[in-house]
C-alpha positions in Angstrom: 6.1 -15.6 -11.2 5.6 -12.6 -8.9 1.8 -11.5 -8.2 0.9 -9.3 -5.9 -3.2 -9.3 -5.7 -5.0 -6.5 -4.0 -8.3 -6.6 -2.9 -11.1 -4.8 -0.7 -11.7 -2.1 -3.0 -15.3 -0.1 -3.4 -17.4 2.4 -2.6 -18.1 4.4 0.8 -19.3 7.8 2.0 -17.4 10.2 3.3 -16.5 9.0 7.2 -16.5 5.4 6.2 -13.5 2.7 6.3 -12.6 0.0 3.7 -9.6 -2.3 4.3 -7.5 -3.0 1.4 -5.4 -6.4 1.2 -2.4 -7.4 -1.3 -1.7 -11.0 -1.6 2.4 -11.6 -2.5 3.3 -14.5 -4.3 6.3 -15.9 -6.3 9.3 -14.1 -4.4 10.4 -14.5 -0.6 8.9 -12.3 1.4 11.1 -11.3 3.9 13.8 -8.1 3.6 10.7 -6.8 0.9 9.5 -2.9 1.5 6.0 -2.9 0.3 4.0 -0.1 0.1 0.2 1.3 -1.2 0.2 3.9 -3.5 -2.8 5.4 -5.2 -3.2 7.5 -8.5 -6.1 9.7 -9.8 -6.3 10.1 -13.6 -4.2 12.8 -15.0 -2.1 12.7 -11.6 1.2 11.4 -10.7 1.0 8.2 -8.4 1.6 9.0 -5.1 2.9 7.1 -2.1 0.2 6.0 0.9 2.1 4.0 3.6 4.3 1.1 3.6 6.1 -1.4 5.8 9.5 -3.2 6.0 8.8 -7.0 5.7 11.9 -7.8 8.1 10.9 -6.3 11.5 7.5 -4.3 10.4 8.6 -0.9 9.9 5.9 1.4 9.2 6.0 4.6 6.8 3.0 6.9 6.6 2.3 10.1 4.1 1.1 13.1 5.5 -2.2 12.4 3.4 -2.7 9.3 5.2 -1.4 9.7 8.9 -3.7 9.1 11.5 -6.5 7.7 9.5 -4.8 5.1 7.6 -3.0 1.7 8.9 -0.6 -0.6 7.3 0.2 -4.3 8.7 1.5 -7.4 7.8 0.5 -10.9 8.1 3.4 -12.8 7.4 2.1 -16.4 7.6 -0.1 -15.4 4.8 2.6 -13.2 3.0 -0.4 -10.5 3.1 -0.1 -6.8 4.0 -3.0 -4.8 4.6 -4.2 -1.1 4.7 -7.2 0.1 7.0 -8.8 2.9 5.9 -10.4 5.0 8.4 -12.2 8.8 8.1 -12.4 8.4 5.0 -12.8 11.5 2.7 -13.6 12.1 -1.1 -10.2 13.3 -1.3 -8.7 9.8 -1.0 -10.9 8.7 -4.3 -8.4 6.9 -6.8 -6.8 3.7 -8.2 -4.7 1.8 -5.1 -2.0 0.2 -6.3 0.3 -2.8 -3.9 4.1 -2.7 -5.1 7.0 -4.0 -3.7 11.0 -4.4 -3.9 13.8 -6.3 -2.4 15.0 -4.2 0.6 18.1 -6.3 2.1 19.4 -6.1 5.8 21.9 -3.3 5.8 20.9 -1.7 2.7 21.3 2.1 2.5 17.6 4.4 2.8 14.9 3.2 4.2 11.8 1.9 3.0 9.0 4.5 2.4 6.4 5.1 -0.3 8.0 7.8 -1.6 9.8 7.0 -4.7 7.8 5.1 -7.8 11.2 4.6 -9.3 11.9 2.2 -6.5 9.3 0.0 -6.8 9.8 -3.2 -9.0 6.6 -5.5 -8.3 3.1 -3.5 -8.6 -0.5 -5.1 -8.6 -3.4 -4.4 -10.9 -4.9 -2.0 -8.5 -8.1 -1.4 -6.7 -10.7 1.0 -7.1 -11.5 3.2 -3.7 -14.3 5.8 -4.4 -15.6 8.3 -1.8 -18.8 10.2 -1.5 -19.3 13.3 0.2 
């Protein structure tokens, strides 16, 4: 059974950090893309960052380069997003998702496409004061 857990959700002010984590179970991890996205009610879900499990490729959005960082612990078949400068912008629902991206595949793994994404966690509240 697949699970992907996130965790390190909360509340912060405006300049703060909060590191987000999303625990993978129940599928092998390596040749996965997963990614963060995040969604604000009555918005579409949008992509944050991800990273390619096989080697550790990174993708950023423009809403999140520079302040935000995604990594990987692969022991712990975790992958994590820091948080930095935080701004009341980045308020929403962060979702963890993930799909099988084999070695030689064609595109690349980014969070740009929902449609591609066949695991998803339950999601974590982030929530920013000014």
């Amino acid at each position: 059974q697949v699970q992907l857990v996130e965790s390190g959700g909360g509340s912060v002010q405006a300049g703060g950090s909060l590191r987000l984590s999303c625990a993978a179970s129940g599928f092998p991890y390596s040749s996965y893309c997963m990614a963060w996205f995040r969604q604000v009610p009555g918005k579409e879900r949008e992509g944050v960052a991800s990273i390619y499990t096989r080697g550790g490729s990174t993708y950023y959005a423009d809403s999140g380069k520079g302040r935000f960082t995604i990594s990987q612990d692969n022991a712990k078949n975790t992958v994590s997003l820091q948080m930095n400068s935080l701004k009341p912008e980045d308020t929403a629902m962060y979702y963890c998702a993930a799909h099988f991206f084999p070695p030689g595949a064609p595109g690349s793994c980014e969070a740009s496409s929902v449609s591609e994404y066949v695991y998803w966690g339950q999601g974590t509240q982030v929530t920013v004061s000014s």
